[in-house]
ROTITI-720531 format. One record per residue (C-alpha): residue in three letters; x, y, z. Coordinates in nm, 4 decimals. Example, Ala and Ser with C-alpha at 12.3 -4.5 7.8 and 13.67 -1.06 7.14 Angstrom:
residues 2
ALA|1.2300|-0.4500|0.7800 .
SER|1.3670|-0.1060|0.7140 .
//
This chain:
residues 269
UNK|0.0000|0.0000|0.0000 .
UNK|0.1296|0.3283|-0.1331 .
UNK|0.1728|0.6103|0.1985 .
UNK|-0.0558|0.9008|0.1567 .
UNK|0.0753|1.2568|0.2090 .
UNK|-0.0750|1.2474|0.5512 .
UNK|0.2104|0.9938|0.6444 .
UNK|0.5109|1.1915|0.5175 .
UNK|0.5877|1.2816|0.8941 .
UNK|0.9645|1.2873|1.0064 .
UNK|1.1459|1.2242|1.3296 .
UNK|1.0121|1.5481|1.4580 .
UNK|0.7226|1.5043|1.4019 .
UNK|0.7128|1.7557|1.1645 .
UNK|0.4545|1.6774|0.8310 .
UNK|0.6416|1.7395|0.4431 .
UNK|0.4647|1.7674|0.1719 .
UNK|0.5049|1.5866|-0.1949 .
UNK|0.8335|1.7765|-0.3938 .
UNK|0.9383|1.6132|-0.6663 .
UNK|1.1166|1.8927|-0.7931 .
UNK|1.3109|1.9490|-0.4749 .
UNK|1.6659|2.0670|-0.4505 .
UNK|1.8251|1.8166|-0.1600 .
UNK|2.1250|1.8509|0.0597 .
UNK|2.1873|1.5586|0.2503 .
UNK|2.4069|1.5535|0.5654 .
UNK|2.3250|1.1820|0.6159 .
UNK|2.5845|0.9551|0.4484 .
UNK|2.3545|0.6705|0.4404 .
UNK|2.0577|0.8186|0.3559 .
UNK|2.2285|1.0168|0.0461 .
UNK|2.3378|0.6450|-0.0749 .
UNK|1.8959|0.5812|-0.0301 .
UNK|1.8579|0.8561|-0.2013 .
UNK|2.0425|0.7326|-0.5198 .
UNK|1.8951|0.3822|-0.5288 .
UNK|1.5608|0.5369|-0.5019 .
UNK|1.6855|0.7356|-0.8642 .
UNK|1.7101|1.0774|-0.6984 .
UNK|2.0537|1.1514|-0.6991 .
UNK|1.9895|1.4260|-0.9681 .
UNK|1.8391|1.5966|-0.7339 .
UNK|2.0995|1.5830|-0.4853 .
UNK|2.3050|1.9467|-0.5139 .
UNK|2.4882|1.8733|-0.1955 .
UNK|2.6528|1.5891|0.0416 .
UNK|2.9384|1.5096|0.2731 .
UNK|3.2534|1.4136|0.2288 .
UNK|3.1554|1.1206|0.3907 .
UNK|2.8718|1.0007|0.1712 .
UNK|3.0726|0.7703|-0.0434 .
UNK|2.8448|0.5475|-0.1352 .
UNK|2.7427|0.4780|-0.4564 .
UNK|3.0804|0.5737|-0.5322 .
UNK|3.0573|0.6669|-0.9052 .
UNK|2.7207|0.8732|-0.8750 .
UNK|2.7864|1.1061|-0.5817 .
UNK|3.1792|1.2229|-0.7249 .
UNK|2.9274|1.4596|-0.9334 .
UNK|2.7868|1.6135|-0.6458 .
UNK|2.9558|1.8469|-0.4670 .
UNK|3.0842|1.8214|-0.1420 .
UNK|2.9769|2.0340|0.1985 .
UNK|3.1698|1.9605|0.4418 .
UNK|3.2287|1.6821|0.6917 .
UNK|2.8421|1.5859|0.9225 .
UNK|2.9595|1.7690|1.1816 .
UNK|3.1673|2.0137|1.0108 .
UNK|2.9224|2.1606|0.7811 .
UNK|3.0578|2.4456|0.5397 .
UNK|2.7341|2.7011|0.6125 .
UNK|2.8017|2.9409|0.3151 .
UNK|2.8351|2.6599|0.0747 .
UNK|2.5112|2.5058|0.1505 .
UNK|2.3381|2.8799|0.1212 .
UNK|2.5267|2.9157|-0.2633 .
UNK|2.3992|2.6111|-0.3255 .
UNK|2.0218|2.7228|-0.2650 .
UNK|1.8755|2.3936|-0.1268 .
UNK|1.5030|2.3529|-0.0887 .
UNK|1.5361|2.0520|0.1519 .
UNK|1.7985|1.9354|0.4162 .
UNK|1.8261|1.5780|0.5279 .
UNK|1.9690|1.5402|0.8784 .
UNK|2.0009|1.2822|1.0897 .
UNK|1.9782|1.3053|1.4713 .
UNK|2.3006|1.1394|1.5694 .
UNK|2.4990|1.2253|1.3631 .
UNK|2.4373|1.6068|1.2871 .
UNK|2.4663|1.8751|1.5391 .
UNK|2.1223|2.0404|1.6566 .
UNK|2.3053|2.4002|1.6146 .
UNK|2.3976|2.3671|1.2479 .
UNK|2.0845|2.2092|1.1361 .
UNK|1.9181|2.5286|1.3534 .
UNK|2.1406|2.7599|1.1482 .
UNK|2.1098|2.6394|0.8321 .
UNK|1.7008|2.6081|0.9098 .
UNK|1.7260|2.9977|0.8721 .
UNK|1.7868|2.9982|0.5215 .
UNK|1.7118|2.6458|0.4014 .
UNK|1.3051|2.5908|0.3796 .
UNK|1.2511|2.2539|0.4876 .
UNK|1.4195|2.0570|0.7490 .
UNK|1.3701|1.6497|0.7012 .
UNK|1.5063|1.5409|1.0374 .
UNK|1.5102|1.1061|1.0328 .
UNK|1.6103|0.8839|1.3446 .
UNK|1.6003|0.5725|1.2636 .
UNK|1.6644|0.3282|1.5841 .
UNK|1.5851|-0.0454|1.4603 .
UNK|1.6249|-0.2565|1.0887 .
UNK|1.2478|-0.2400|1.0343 .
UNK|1.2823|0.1669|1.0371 .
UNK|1.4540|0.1426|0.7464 .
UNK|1.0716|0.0700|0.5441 .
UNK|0.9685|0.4037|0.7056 .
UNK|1.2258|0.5623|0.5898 .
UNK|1.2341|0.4591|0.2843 .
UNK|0.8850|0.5778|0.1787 .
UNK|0.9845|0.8871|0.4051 .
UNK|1.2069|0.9684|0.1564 .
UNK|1.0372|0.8560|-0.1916 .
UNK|0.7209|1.0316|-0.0632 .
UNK|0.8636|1.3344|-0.0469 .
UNK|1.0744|1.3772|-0.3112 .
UNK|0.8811|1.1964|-0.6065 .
UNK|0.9742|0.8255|-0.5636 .
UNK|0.6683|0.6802|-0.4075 .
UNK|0.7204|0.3445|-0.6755 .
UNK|1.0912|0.2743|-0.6256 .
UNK|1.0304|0.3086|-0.2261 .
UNK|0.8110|0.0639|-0.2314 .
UNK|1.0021|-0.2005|-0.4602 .
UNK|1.2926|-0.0813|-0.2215 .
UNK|1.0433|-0.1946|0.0629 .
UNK|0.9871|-0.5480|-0.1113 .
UNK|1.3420|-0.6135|-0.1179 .
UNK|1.3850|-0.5396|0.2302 .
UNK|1.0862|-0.7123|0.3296 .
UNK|1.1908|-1.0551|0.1514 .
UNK|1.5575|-1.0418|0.3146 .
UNK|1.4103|-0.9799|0.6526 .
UNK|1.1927|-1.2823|0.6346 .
UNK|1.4748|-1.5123|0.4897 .
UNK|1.7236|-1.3808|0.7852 .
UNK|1.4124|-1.4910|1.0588 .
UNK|1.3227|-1.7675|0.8593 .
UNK|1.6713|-1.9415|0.9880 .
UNK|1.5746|-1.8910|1.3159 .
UNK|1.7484|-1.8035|1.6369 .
UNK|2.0115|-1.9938|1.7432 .
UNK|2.1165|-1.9114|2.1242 .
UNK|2.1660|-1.6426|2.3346 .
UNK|2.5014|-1.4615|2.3253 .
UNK|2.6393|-1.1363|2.4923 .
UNK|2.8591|-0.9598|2.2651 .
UNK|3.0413|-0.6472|2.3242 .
UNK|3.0899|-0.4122|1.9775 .
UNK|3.3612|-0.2100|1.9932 .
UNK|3.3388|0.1498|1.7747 .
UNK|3.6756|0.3201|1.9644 .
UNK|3.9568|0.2599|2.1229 .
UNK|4.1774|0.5042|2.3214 .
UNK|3.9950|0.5233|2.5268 .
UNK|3.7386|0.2290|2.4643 .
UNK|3.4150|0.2851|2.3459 .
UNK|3.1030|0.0543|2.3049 .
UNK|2.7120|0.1193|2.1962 .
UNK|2.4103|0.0913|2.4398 .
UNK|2.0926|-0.1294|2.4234 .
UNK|1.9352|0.1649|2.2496 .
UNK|2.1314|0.1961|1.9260 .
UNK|2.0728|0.0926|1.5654 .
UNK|2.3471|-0.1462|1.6147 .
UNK|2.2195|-0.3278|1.9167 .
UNK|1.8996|-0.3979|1.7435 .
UNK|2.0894|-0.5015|1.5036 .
UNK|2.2169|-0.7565|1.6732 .
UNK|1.8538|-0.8496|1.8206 .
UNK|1.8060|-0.9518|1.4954 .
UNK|2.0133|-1.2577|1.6042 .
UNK|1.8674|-1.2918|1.9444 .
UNK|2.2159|-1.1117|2.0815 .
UNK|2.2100|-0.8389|2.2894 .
UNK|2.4947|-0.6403|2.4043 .
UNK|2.6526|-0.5671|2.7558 .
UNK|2.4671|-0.2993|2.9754 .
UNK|2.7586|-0.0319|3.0312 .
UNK|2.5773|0.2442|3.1973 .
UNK|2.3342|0.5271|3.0602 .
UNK|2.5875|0.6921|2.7528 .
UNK|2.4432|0.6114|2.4469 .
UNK|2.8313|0.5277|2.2932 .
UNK|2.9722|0.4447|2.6810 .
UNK|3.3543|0.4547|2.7853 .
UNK|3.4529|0.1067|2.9310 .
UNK|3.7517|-0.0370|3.0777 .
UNK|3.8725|-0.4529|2.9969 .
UNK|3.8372|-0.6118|3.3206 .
UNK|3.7653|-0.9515|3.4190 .
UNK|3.4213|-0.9004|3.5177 .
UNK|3.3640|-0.7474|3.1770 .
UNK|3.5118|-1.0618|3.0029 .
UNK|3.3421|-1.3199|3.2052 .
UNK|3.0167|-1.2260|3.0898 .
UNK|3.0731|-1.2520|2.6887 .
UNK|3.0522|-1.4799|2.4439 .
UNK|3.2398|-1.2696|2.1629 .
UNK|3.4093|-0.9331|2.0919 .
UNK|3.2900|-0.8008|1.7475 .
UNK|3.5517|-0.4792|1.6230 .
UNK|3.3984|-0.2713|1.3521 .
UNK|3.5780|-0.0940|1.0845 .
UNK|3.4003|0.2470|1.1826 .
UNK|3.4447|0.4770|1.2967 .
UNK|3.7580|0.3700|1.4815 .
UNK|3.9419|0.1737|1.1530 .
UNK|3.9896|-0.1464|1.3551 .
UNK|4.1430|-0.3938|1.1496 .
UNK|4.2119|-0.8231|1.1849 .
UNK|4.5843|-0.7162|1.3692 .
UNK|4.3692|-0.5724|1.6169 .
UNK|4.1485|-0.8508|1.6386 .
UNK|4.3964|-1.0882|1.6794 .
UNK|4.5728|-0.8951|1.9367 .
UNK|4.3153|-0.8323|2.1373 .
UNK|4.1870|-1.2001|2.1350 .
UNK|4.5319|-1.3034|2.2763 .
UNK|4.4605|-1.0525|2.5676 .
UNK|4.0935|-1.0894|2.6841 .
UNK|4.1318|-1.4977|2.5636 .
UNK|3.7465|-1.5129|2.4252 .
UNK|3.6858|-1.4704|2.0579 .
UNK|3.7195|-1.1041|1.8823 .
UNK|3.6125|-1.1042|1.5115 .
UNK|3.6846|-0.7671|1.3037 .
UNK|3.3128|-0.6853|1.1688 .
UNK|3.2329|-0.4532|0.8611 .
UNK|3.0788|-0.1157|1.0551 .
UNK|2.8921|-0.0266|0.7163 .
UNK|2.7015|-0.3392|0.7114 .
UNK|2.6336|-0.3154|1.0916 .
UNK|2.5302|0.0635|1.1447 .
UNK|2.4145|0.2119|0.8284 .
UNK|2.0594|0.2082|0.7929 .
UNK|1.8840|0.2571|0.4472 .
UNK|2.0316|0.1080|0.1172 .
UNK|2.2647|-0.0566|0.3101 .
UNK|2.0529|-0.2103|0.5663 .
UNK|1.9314|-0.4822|0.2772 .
UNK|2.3188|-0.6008|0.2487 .
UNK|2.3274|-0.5166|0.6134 .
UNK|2.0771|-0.8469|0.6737 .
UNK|2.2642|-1.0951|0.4102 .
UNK|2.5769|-1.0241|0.6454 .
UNK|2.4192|-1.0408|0.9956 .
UNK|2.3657|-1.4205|0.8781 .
UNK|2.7509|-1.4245|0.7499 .
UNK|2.8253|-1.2615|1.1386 .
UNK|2.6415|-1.5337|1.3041 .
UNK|2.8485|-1.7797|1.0893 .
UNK|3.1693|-1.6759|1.2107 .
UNK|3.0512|-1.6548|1.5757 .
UNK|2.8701|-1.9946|1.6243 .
UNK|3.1273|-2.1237|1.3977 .
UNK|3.4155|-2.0482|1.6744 .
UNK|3.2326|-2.0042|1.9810 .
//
């Protein structure tokens, strides 16, 4: 069933209205790479230097800055119509600043794997791509049900690492975590922080089944897998952060590997 305009509501709360001929900055690495699959990418007129996905398509569009590090003046030049900004990763006082002069605000959140249909039509409702949302939809629909399909094999506790120097893990709350859920795994409770600070410890250790090291945003990489598996002596696997974190086109990939993750896991464990 095709959304109505009624349902083109974002994370605010806030209701959009159809504009197909809109002008789009996107501050949202992820959701820029959505925006091309969904055969929008001509109307993209501004991105981040970290939206590097698909790689070919968005070297045409020019570049605003880093999420947090947005280059105000060149997003005015560029005369947007819409801004897509994400709640984690863009700063509230930017996105206020740039609301001055930029008309509409499409503010997304996106906090489980099934978000990622919302979000989808979110995005093709708005900006004149109702049909390709909802094949988009389809897709992720039909990998969703061939990940449950498998089942859930047992519980495990792992803890996914995103920093170290000092140490840094991700809450119950997170994309990632549910994420994980998808597997029946949840992750260690480490306090109240969203992205807590932790220290190894035995206590820590003893209550784990696995240590999973993602490639973002800290670069981890198999030397640091394999070194820290000698230290904490349970298994540490280096994981693929794009696959794990990054909702929209990626989240379809994003289920084909959470099977691949669960491989390597009940494989050693």
């Amino acid at each position: 069933m095709q959304p109505s305009d009624t349902h083109l509501v974002d994370a605010l709360g806030v209701a959009h209205v159809p504009a197909p001929g809109a002008r789009i900055v996107s501050l949202v690495p992820s959701i820029t790479e959505l925006l091309c699959d969904l055969g929008l990418a001509g109307q993209l007129v501004g991105r981040t230097g970290f939206c590097i996905h698909p790689a070919e398509t968005v070297k045409a569009i020019p570049k605003v800055g880093g999420t947090k590090d947005v280059n105000i003046e060149k997003i005015r030049k560029l005369a947007p119509t819409h801004l897509v900004v994400n709640i984690d990763e863009n700063e509230k006082p930017t996105v206020e600043e740039l609301a001055r002069f930029v008309p509409n605000i499409v503010v997304t959140h996106p906090l489980a794997p099934r978000d990622n249909l919302a979000l989808a039509r979110l995005m093709g409702g708005i900006f004149g791509a109702t049909a390709q949302a909802e094949a988009w939809c389809a897709a992720f629909e039909a990998e969703h049900a061939a990940l449950q399909a498998q089942g859930r094999g047992p519980e495990r506790t792992v803890l996914y690492c995103i920093w170290q120097d000092p140490w840094m893990s991700v809450s119950r709350d997170t994309y990632i975590a549910r994420m994980l859920g998808e597997l029946g795994w949840k992750v260690p409770d480490l306090g109240e922080a969203r992205y807590p600070r932790f220290s190894w410890s035995d206590a820590l250790v003893s209550g784990l089944d696995a240590v999973l090291l993602s490639t973002e945003p800290y670069r981890f990489t198999q030397a640091h897998a394999d070194a820290l598996e000698k230290q904490v002596g349970i298994p540490v696997f280096l994981v693929d952060g794009e696959m794990m974190s990054w909702y929209g086109s990626r989240a379809l990939a994003g289920l084909r590997y959470l099977r691949e993750v669960r491989g390597m896991v009940e494989g050693k464990g």
